[in-house]
Backbone bond lengths (Angstrom), bond angles and torsions (degrees), N, CA, C in turn:
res aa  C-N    CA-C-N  psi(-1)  N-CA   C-N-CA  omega(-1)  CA-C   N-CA-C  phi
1 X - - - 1.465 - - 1.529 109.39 -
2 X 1.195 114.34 130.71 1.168 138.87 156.31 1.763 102.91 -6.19
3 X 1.451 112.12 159.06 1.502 104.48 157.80 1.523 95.47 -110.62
4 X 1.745 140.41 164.67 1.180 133.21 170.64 1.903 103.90 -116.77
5 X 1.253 91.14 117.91 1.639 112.24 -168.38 1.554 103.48 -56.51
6 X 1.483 117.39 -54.05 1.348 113.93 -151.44 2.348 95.48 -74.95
7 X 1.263 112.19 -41.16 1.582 94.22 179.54 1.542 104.30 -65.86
8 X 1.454 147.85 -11.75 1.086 147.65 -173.66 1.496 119.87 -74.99
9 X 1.909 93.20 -31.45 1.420 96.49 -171.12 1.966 95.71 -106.49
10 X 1.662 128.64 -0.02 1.199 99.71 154.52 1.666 110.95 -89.08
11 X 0.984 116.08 -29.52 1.556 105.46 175.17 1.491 106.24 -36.71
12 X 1.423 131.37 -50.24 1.274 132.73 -167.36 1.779 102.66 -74.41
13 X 1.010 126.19 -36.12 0.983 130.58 -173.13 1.542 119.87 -57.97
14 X 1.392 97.15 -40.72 1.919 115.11 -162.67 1.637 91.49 -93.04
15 X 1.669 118.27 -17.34 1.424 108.60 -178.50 1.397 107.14 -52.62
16 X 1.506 100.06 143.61 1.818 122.57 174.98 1.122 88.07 -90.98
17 X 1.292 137.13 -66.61 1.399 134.40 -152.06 1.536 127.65 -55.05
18 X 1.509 131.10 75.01 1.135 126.78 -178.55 1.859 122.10 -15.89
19 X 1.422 99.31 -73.81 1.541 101.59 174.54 1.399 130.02 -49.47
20 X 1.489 101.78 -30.48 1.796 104.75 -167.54 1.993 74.98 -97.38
21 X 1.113 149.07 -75.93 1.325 119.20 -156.87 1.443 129.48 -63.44
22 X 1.676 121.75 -0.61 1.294 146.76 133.94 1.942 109.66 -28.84
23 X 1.282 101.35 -76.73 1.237 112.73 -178.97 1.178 143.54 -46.98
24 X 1.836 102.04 -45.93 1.298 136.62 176.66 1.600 108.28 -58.60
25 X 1.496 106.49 -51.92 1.388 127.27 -165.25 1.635 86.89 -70.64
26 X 0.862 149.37 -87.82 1.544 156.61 137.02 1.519 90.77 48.32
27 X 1.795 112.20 -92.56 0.918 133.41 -146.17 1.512 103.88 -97.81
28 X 1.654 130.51 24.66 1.226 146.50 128.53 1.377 111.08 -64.13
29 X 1.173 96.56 -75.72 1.906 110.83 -158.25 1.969 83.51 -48.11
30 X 1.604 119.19 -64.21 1.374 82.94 168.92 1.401 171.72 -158.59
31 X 1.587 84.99 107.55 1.039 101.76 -160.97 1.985 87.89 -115.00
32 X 1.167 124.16 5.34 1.155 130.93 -169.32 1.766 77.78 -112.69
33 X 0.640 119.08 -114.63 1.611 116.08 172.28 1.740 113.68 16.81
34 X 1.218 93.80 -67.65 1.538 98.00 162.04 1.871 133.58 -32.41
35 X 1.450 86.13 -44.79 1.698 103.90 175.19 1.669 87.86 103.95
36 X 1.545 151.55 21.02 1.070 117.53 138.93 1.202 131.83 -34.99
37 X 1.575 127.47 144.79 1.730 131.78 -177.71 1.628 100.07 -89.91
38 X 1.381 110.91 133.10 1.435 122.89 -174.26 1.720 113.06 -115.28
39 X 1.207 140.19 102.23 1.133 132.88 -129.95 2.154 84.81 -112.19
40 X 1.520 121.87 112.67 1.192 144.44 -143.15 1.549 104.43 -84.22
41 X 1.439 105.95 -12.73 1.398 104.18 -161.18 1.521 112.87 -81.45
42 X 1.159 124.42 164.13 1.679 121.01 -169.97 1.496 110.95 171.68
43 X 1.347 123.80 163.20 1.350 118.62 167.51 0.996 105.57 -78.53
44 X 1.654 123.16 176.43 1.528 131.76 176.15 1.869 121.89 -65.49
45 X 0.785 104.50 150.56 1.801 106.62 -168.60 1.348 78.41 -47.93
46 X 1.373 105.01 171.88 1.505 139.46 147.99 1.224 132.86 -120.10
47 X 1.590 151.04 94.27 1.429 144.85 -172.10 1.373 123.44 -12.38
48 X 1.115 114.10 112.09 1.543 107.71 177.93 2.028 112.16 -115.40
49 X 1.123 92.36 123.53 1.607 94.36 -172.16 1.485 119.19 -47.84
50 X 1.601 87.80 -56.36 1.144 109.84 -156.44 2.383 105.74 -142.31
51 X 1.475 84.47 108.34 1.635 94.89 177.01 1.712 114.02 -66.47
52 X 1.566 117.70 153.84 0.963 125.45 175.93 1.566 122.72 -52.67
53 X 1.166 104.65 129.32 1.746 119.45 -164.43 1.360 117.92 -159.98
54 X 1.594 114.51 134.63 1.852 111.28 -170.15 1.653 80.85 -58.38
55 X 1.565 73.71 -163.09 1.571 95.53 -178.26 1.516 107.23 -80.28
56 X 1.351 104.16 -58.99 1.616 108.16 171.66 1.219 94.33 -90.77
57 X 1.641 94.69 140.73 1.614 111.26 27.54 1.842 104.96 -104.37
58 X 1.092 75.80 169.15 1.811 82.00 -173.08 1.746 99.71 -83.33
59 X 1.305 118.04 135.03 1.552 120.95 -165.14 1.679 101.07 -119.83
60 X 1.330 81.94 141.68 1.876 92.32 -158.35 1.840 85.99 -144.94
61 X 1.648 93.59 148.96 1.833 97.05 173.35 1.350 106.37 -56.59
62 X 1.550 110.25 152.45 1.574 140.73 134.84 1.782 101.29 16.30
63 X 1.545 86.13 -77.21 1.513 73.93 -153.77 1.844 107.52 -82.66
64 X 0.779 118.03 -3.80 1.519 122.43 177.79 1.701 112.71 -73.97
65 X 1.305 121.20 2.53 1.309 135.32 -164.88 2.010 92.75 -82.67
66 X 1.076 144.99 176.50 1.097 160.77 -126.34 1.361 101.34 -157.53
67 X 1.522 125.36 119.63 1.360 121.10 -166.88 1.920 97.14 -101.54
68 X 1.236 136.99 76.61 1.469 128.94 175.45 1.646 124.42 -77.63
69 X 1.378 115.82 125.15 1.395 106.38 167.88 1.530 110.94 -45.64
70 X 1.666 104.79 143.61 1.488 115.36 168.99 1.782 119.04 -65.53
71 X 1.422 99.61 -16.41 1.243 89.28 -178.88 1.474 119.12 -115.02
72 X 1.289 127.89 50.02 1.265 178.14 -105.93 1.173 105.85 -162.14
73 X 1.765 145.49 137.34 1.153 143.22 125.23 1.253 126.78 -16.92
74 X 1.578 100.68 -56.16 1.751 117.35 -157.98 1.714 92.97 -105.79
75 X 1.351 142.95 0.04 1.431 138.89 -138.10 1.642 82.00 -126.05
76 X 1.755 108.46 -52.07 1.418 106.17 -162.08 1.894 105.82 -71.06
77 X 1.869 112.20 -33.24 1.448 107.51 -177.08 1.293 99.12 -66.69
78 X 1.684 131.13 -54.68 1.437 125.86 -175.01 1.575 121.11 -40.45
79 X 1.407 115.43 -32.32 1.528 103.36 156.04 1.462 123.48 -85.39
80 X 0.928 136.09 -3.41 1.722 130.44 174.06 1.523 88.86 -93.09
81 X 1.310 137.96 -34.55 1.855 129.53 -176.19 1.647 84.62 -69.13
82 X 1.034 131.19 -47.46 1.696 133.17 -152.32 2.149 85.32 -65.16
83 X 0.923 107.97 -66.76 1.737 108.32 -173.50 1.610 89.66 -53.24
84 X 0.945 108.91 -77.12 2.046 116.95 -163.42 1.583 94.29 -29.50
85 X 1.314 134.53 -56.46 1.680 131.44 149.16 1.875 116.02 -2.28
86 X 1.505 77.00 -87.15 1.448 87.39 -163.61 0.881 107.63 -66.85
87 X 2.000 151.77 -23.34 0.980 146.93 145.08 1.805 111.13 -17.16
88 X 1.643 96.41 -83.70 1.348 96.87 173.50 1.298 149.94 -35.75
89 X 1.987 104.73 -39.59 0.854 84.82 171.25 1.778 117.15 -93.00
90 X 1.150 123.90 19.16 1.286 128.06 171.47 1.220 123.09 -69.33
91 X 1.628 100.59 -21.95 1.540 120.00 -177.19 1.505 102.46 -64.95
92 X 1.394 121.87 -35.85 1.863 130.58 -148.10 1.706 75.70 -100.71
93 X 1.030 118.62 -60.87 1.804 109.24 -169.50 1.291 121.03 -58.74
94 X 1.555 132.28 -26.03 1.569 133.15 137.90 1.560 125.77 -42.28
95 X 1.225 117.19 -42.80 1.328 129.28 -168.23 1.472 93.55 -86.25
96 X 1.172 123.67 -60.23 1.626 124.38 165.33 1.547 112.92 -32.00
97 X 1.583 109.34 -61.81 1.489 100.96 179.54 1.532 124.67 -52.38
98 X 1.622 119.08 -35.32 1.322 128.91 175.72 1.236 117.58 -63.26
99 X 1.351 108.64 -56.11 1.434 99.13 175.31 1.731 132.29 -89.02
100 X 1.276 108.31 12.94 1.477 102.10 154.64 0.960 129.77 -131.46
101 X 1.450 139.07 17.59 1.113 155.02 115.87 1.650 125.17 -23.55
102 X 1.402 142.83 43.12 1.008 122.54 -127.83 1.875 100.19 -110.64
103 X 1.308 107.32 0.19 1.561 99.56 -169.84 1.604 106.06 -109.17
104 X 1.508 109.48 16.66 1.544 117.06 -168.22 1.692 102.92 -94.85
105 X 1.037 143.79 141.93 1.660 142.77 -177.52 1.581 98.96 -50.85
106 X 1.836 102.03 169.31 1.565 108.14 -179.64 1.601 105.34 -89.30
107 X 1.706 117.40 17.84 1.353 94.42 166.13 1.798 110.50 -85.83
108 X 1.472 104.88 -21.61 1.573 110.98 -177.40 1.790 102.29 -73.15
109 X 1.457 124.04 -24.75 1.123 101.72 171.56 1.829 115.05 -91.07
110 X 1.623 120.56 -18.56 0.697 89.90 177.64 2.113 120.22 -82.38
111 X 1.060 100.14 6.07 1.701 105.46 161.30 1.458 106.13 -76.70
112 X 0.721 131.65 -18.96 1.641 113.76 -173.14 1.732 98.65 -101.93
113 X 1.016 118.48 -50.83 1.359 104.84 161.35 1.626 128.83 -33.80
114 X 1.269 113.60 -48.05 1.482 133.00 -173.51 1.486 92.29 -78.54
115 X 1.340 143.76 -35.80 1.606 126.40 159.28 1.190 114.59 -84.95
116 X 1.161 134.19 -2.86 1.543 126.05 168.52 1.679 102.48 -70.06
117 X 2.020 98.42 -29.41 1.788 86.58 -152.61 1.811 101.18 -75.55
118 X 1.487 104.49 -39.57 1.524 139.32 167.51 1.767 94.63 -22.00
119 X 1.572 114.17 -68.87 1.368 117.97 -147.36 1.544 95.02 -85.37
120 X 1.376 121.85 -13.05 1.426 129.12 -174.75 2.311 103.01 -84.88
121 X 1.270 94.52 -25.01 1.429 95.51 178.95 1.581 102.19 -97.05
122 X 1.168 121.99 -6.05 1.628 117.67 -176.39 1.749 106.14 -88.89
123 X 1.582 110.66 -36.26 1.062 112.53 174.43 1.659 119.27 -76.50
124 X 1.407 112.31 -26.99 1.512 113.40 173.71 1.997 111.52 -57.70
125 X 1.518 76.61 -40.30 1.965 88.44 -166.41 1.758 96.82 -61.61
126 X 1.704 119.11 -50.60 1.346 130.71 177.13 1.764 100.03 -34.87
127 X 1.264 86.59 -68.53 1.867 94.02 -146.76 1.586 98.63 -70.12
128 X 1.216 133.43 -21.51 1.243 141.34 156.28 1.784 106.56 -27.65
129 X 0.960 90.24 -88.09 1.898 123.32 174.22 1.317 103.89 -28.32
130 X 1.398 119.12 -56.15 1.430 133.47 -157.05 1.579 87.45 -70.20
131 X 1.549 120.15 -52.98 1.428 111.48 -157.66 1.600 103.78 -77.22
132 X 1.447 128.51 -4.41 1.322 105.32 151.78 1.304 138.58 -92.61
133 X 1.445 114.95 20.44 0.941 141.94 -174.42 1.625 107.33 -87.13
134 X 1.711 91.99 -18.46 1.726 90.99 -165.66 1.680 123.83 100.30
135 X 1.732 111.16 4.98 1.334 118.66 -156.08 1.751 89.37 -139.76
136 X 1.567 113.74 154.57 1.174 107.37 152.08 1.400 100.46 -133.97
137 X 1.724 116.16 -173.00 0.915 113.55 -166.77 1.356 102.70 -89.67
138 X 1.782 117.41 152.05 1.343 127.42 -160.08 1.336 119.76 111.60
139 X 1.512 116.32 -29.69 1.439 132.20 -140.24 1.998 92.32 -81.68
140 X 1.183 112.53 -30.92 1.477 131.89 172.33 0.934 119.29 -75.29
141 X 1.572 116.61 170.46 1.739 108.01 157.58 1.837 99.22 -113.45
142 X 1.572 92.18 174.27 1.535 87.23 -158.63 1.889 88.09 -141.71
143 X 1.584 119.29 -175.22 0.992 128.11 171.43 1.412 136.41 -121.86
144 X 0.737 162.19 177.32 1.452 148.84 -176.12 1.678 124.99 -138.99
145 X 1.151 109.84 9.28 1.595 148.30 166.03 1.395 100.29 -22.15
146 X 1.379 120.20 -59.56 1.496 130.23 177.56 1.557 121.64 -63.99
147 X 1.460 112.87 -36.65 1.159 105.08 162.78 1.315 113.78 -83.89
148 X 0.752 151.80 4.42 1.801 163.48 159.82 1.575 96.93 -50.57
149 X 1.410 120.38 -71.05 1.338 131.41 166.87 1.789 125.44 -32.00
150 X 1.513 97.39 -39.23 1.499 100.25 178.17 1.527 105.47 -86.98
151 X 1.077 137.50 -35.70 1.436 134.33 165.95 1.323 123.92 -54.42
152 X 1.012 114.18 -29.88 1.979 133.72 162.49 1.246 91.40 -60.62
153 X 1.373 135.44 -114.75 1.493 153.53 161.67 1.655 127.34 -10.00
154 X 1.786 100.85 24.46 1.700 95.98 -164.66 1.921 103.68 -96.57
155 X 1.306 100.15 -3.36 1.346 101.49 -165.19 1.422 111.60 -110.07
156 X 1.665 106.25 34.02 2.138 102.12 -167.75 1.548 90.43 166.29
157 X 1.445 97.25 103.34 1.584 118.53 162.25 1.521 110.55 -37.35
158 X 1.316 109.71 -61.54 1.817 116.51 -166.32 1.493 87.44 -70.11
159 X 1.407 151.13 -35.21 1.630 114.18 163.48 0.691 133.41 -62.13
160 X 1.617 115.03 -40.56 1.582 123.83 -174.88 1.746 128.67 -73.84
161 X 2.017 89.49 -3.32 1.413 85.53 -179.35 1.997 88.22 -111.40
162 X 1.426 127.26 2.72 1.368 105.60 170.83 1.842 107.80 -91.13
163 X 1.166 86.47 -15.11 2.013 87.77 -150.24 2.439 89.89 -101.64
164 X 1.061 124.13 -7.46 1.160 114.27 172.25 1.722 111.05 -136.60
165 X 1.035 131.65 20.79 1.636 144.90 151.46 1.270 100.38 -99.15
166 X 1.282 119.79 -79.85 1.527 152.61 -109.48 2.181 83.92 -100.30
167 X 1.106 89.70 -29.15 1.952 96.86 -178.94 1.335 125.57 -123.76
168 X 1.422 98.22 -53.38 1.959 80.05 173.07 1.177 114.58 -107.47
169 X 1.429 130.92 26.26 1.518 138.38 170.01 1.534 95.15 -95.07
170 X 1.522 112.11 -43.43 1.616 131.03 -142.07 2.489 81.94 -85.15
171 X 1.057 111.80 -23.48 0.994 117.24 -169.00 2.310 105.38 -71.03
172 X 1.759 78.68 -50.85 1.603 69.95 176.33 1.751 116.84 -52.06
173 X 1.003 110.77 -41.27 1.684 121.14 -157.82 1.873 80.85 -59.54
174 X 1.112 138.72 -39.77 1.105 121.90 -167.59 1.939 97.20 -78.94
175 X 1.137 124.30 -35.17 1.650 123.52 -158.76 1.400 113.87 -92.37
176 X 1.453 104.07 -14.57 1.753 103.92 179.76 1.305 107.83 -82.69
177 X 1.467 133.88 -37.23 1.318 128.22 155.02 1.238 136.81 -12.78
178 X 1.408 120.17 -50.81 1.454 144.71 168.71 1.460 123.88 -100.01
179 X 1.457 118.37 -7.82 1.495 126.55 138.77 1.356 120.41 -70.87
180 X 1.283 117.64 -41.82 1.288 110.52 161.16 1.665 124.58 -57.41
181 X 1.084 118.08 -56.24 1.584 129.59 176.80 2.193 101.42 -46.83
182 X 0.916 114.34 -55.34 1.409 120.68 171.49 1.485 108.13 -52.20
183 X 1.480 127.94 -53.50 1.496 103.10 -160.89 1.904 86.54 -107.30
184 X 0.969 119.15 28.54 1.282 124.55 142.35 1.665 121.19 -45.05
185 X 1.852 83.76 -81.69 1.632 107.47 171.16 1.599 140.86 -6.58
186 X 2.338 81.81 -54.77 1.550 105.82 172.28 0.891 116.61 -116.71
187 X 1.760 114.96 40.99 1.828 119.14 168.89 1.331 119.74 60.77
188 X 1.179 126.84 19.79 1.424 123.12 178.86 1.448 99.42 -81.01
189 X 1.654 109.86 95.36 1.508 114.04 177.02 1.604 111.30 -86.75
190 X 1.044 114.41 -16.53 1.455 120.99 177.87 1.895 111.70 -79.87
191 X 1.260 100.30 -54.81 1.869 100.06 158.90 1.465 114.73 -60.56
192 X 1.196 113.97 -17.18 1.513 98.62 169.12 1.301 124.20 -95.26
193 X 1.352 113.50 -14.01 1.571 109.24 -174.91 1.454 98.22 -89.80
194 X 1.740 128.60 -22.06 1.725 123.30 168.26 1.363 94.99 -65.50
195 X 1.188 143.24 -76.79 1.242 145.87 -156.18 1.691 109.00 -48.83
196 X 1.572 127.05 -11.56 1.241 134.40 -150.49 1.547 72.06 -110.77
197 X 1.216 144.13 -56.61 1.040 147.42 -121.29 2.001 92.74 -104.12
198 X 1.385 101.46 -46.77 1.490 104.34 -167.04 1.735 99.87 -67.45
199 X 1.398 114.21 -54.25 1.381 105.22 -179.07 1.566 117.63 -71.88
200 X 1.283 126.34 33.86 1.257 123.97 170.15 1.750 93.71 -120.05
201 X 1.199 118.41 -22.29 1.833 124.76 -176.12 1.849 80.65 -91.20
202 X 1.034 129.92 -28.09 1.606 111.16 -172.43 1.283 131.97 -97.72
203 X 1.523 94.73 2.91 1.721 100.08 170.92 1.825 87.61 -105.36
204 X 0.909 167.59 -6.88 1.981 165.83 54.77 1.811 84.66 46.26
205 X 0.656 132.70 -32.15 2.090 130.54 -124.49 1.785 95.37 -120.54
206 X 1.355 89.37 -31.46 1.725 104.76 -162.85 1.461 117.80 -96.32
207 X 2.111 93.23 -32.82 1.098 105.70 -169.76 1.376 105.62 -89.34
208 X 1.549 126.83 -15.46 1.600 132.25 -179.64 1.308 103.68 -75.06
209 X 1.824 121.91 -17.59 1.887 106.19 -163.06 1.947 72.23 -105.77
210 X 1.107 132.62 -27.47 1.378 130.57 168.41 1.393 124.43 -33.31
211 X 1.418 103.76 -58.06 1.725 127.56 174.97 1.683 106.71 -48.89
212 X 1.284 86.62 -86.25 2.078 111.17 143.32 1.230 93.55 22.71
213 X 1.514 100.83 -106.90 1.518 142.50 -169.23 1.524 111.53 -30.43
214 X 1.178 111.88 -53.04 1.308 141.50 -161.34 2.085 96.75 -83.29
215 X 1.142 125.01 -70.76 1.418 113.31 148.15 1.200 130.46 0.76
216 X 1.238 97.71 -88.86 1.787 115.57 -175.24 1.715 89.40 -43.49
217 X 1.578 108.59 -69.64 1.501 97.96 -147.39 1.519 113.52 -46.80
218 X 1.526 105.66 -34.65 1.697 112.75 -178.98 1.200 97.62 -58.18
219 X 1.485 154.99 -55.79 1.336 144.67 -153.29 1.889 103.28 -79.92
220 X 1.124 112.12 -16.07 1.370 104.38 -171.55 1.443 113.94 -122.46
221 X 2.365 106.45 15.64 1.007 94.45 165.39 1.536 117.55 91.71
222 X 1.096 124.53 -12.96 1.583 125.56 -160.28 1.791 100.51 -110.19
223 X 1.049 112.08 149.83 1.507 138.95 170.38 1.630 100.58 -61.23
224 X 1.234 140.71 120.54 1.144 120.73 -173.12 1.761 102.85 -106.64
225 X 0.936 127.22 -38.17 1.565 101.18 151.95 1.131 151.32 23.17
226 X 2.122 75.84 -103.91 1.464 103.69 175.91 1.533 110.34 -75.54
227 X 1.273 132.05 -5.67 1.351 119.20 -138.29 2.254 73.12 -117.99
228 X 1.431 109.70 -45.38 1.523 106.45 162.58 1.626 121.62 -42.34
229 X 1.182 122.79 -47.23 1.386 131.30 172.20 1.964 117.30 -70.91
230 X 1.034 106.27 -33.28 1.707 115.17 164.20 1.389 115.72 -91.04
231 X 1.659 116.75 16.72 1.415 111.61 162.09 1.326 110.04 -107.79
232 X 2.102 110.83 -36.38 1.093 126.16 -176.75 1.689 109.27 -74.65
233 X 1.076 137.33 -8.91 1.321 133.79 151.14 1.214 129.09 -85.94
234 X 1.643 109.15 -20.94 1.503 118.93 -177.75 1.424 104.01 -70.27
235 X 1.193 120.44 -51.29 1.694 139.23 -174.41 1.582 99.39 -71.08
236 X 1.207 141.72 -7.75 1.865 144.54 -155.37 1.964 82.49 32.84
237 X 1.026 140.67 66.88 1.316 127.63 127.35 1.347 131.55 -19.29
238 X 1.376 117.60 128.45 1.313 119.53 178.15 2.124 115.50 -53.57
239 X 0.870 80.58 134.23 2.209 81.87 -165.32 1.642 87.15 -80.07
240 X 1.343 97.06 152.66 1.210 129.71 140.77 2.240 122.28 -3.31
241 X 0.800 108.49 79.45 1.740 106.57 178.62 1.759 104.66 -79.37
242 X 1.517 118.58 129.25 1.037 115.79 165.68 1.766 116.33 -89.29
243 X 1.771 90.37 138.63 1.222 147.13 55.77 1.308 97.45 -119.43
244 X 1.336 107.41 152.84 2.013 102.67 179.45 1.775 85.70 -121.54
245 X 1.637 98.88 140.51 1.666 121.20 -156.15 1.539 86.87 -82.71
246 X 0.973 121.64 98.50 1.779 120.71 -165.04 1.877 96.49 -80.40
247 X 1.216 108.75 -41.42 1.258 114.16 -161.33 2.189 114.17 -65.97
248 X 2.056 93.91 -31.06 1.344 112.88 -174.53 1.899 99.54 -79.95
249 X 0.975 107.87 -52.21 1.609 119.86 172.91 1.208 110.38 -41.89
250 X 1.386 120.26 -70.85 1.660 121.51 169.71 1.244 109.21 -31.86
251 X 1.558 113.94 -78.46 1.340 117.25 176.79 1.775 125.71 -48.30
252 X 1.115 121.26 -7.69 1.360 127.71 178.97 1.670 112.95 -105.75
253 X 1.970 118.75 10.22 1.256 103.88 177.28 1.561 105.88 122.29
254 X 1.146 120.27 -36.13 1.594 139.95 -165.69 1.550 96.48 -73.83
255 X 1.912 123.21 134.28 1.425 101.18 169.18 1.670 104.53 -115.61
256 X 1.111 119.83 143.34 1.427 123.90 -168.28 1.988 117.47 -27.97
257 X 1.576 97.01 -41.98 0.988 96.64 171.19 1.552 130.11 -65.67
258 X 1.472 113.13 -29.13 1.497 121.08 150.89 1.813 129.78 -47.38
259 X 1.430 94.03 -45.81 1.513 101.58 -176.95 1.981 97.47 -68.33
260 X 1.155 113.75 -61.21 1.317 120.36 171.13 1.722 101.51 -22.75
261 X 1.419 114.39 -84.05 1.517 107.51 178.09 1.494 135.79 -54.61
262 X 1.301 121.63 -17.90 1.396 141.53 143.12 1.170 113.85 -29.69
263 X 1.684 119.51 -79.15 1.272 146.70 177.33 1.183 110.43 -51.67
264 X 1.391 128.42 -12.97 1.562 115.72 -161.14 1.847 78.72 -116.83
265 X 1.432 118.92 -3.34 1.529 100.36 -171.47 1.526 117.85 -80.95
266 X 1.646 114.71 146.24 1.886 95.04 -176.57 1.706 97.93 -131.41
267 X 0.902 104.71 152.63 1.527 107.04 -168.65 1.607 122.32 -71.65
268 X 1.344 106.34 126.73 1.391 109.74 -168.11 1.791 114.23 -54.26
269 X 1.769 105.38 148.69 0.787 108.98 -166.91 1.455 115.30 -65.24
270 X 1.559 135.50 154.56 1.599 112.48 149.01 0.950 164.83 -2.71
């Protein structure tokens, strides 16, 4: 018998267990790779609020987060827990994209698999690091901002691949630049060679919900552009932070003239 992909990938989804849904995801992606037969059929998604997650870290708004110097004991781990975060939860927003997406071909699932497995080895390499730091993951508080985005975007592939690739993936490529330059400072050669490694899998990351994006709009006819820029205002999307990685963006799908209109966007008033 068949294996059936879509209960495989919410089981993985609702997993709490960092390590075992690390693994699982691992030994999906390949086992799909492999050429196991994955049998497609399933009922229709169902809304899920909230994806599988320990308890910690305990998740608190934006601004309630703790501003620490990097060159700090507790300042420099609080930013490698802050990535080991967003790793993770990138892991649940891949697995999310695969499994509810369900009328798109198995090359779109097998991309989302292949960034679930990606974001599942970025967080091993993170939380690795972190624990010689003296920290594991949890030890912080963290935010949940990103999954906020996938709960907006659960009902339409062509949003969910402009407004969570195309923006808050497309966001790191601009912020790891200057995370890198910081734990430069204090020699963290080991955070720099993950961080070297993740933003080269994240412009790969940007350019698959890019492809994505670009799809849909051809099947439904739409300008993707313009129709990217009337989603990213429709949603108040998080804008543009300078410096924007012009060179990773390009290379991830973005055409200058896009970044240009990006860059010129400012967030609506109140």
């Amino acid at each position: 018998m068949n294996r059936k992909i879509f209960p495989e990938l919410l089981e993985l989804l609702m997993c709490e267990v960092p390590q075992a849904k690390c693994a699982a995801v691992a030994s999906l992606w390949a086992d799909w790779q492999a050429g196991v037969v994955f049998d497609r059929a399933a009922a229709l998604p169902h809304a899920i609020d909230e994806p599988g997650r320990p308890v910690r870290p305990e998740l608190v708004e934006p601004s309630a987060l703790r501003s620490r110097r990097v060159g700090t004991r507790e300042g420099h781990a609080a930013m490698i827990h802050a990535i080991c975060h967003i790793e993770f939860t990138a892991i649940n927003l891949a697995l999310d994209a695969a499994w509810r997406f369900r009328d798109l071909p198995d090359a779109y699932l097998a991309d989302w698999l292949c960034v679930a497995a990606d974001e599942a080895r970025h967080f091993g390499l993170l939380r690795a690091h972190l624990q010689t730091l003296g920290f594991d993951y949890g030890d912080f508080p963290a935010h949940a901002g990103l999954w906020d985005m996938a709960r907006r975007t659960a009902d339409d592939a062509l949003t969910r691949m402009a407004l969570v690739p195309r923006v808050l993936e497309a966001r790191g490529l601009d912020a790891t630049p200057p995370i890198m330059d910081k734990l430069r400072t204090i020699g963290d050669a080991p955070a720099l060679a993950i961080l070297d490694l993740i933003l080269s899998d994240e412009i790969t990351h940007v350019a698959i919900g890019d492809r994505w994006f670009r799809h849909l709009c051809a099947q439904r006819g739409l300008a993707p552009e313009a129709t990217f820029l009337q989603l990213f205002n429709t949603f108040n999307a998080p804008r543009l932070q300078p410096p924007v990685n012009e060179k990773a963006r390009l290379a991830a799908g973005f055409s200058a003239t896009e970044i240009d209109s990006l860059s010129a966007q400012r967030r609506p008033a109140a």
